[in-house]
C-alpha positions in Angstrom: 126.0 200.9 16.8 127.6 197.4 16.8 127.4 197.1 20.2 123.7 197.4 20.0 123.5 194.8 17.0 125.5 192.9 18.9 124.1 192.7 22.0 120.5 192.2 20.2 121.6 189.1 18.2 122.9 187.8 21.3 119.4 188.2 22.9 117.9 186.9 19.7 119.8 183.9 19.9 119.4 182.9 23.2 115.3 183.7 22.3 115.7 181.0 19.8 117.3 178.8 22.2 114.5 179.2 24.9 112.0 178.8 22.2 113.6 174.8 21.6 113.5 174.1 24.6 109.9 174.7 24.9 109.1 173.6 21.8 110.9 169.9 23.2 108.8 170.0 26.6 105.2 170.7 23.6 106.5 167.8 21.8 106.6 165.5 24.9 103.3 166.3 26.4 102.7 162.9 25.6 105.7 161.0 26.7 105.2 158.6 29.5 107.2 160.1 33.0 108.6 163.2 30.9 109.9 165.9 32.9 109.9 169.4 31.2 113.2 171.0 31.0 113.2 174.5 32.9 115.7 177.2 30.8 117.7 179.5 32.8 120.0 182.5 31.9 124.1 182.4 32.7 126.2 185.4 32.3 129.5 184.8 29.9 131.9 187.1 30.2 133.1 188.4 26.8 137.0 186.9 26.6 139.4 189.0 24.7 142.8 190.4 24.4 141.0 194.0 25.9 139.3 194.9 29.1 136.2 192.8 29.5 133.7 195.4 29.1 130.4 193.4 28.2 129.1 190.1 30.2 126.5 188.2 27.4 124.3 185.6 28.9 123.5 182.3 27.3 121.0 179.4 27.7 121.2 176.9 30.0 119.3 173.7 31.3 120.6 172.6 34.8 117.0 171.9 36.0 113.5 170.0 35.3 110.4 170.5 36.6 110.3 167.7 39.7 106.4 168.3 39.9 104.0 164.8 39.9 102.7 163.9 36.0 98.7 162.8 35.7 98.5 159.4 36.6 96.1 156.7 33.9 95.0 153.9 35.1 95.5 151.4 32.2 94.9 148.3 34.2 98.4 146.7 32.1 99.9 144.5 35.0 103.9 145.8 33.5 102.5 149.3 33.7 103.7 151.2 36.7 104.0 154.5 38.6 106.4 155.3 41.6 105.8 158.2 44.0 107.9 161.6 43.7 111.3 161.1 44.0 111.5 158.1 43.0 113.1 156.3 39.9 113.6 153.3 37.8 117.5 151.9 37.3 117.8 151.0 33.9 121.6 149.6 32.6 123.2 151.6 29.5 124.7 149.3 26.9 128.3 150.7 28.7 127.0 148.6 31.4 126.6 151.7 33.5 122.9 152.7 35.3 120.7 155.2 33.7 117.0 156.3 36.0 113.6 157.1 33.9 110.0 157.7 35.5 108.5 156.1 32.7 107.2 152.6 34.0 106.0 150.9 30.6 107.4 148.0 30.7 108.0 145.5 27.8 109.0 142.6 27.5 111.5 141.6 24.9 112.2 138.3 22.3 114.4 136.2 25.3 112.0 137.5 28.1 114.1 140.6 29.3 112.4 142.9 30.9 113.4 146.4 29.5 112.0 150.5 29.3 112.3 152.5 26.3 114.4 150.0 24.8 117.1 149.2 27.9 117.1 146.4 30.4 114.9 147.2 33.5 117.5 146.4 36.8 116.3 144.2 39.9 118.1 144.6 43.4 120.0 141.6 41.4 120.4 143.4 38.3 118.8 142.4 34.8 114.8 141.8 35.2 113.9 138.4 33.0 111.0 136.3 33.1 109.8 133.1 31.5 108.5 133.7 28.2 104.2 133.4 27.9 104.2 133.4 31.2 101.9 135.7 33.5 103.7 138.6 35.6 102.2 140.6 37.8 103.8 143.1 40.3 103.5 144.0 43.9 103.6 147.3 45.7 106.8 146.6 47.2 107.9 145.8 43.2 108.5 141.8 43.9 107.8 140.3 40.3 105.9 137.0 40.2 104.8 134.7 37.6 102.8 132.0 36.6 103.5 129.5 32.8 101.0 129.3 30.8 99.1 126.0 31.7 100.5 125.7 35.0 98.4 125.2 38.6 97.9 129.0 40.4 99.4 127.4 43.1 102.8 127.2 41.5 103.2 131.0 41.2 106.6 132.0 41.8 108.7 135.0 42.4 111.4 135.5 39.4 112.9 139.5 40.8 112.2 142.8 42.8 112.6 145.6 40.5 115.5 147.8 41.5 113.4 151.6 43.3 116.0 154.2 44.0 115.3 157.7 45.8 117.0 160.9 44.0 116.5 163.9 44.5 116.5 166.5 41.8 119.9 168.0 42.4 121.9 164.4 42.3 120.7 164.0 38.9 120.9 165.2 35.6 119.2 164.7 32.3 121.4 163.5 29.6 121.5 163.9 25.7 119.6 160.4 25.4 116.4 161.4 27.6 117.6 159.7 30.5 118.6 160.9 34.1 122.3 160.5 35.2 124.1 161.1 38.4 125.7 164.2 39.1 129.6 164.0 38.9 129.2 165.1 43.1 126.5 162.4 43.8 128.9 160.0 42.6 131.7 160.9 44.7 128.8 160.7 48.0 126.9 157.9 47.0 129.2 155.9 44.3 128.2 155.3 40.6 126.0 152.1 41.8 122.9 153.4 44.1 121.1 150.3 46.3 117.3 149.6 46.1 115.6 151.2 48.3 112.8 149.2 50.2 110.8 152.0 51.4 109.6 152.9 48.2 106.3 152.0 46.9 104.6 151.6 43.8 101.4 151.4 41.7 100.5 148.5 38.8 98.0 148.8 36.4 99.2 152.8 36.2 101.1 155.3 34.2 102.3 159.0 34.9 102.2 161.0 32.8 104.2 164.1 31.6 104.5 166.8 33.6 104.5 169.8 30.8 101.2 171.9 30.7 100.6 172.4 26.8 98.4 175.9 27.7 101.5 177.3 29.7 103.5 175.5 26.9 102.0 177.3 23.8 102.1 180.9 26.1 106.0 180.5 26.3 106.1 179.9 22.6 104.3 183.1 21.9 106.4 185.0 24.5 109.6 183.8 22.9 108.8 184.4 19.5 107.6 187.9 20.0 110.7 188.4 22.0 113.2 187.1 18.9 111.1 189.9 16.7 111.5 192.7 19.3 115.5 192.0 19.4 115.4 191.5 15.5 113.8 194.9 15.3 116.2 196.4 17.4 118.9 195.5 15.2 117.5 196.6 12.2 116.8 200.0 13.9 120.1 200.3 14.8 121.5 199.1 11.3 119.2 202.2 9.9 120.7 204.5 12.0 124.4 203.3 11.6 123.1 203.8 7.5 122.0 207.7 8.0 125.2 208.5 10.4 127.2 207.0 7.7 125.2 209.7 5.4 125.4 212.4 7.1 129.2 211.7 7.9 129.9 211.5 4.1 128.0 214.8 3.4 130.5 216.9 5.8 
């Protein structure tokens, strides 16, 4: 019987697992670029002093769902979308390059430009403009501005915002929401990717996330109802271990 037990409280627990990770994607149906986490199931060989007789499987999240967000128009000029594939370099306070989808851009207190709270890179690196001045952005992501007060004619160009091409198995989505490169896209490409010129992108739009909340809240029921069937299981086989035990004492 514990072999039962045990193998149903391992499904249980992985049911639990499955049901955070869908509960994550719910929460950020309304997060700017999000890109749901897909869970898959890896066998673990049980490790002993024995004869491995039992493989138990355990969550994982290698992937993400790749697929195109809903795209608003919010007619911000710093708002911006990029096509599939394509990413935003951002630089970690290690100094090292992070890559989001989500194109809200702000603007901080010395006139850095910076997403979800870290510095937004150019093909030069740190994005800054003059303070109260007007930005606007070009398909080809050349960032120009004009002061406040000064002739239109005097617009000028302060930066290119930094457009890098990945595709989804030479990144990886880290513990602080953002994409890193794979340990084996560093080694091909180097830690450091160039801007790539090819790339185009929108102003005046946001994408969206990618998570579906009806297909969302389905996966919640599914997961739930299967942590009760594996709960049941082991408190079938806990009844049954209780009337062998019975029956055992009797003769």
């Amino acid at each position: 019987m514990d072999r039962v037990i045990y193998t149903a409280m391992s499904a249980a627990s992985q049911a639990l697992n499955q049901q955070a990770i869908t509960s994550h994607n719910l929460a950020n149906v309304s997060t700017t670029g999000f890109r749901a986490q897909l869970a898959t199931m890896k066998a673990v060989p049980i490790q002993g002093n024995s004869m491995a007789t039992r493989t138990l499987v355990t969550t994982t999240t290698p992937q993400f769902d790749n697929t195109m967000g809903t795209l608003n128009y919010t007619g911000r000029e710093l708002d911006i979308a990029l096509a599939q594939d394509h990413w935003l370099a951002i630089q970690l306070p290690d100094g090292n390059e992070a890559y989001t989808r989500n194109g809200a851009i702000q603007v901080d207190e010395n006139g850095t430009l910076t997403v979800q709270g870290y510095p937004l890179l150019g093909d030069s690196g740190v994005l800054t403009i003059p303070l109260q001045a007007e930005v606007s952005i070009s398909t080809d992501g050349t960032l120009s501005s004009l002061g406040a007060g000064d002739d239109p004619t005097t617009i000028a160009q302060v930066g290119k915002i930094k457009r890098v091409a990945l595709q989804p198995n030479e990144i990886v989505r880290g513990d602080d929401g953002l994409f890193h490169l794979t340990a084996q896209t560093k080694n091909q490409r180097g830690t450091t990717l160039p801007d790539n010129p090819n790339t185009k992108l929108m102003s005046g739009v946001l994408e969206g996330s990618n998570v579906n909340p009806v297909s969302a809240m389905v996966d919640l029921i599914s997961h739930s109802r299967k942590f009760e069937m594996q709960m049941k299981s082991i408190m079938t086989a806990d009844e049954n271990a209780q009337k062998a035990n019975q029956i055992l004492s009797l003769t």
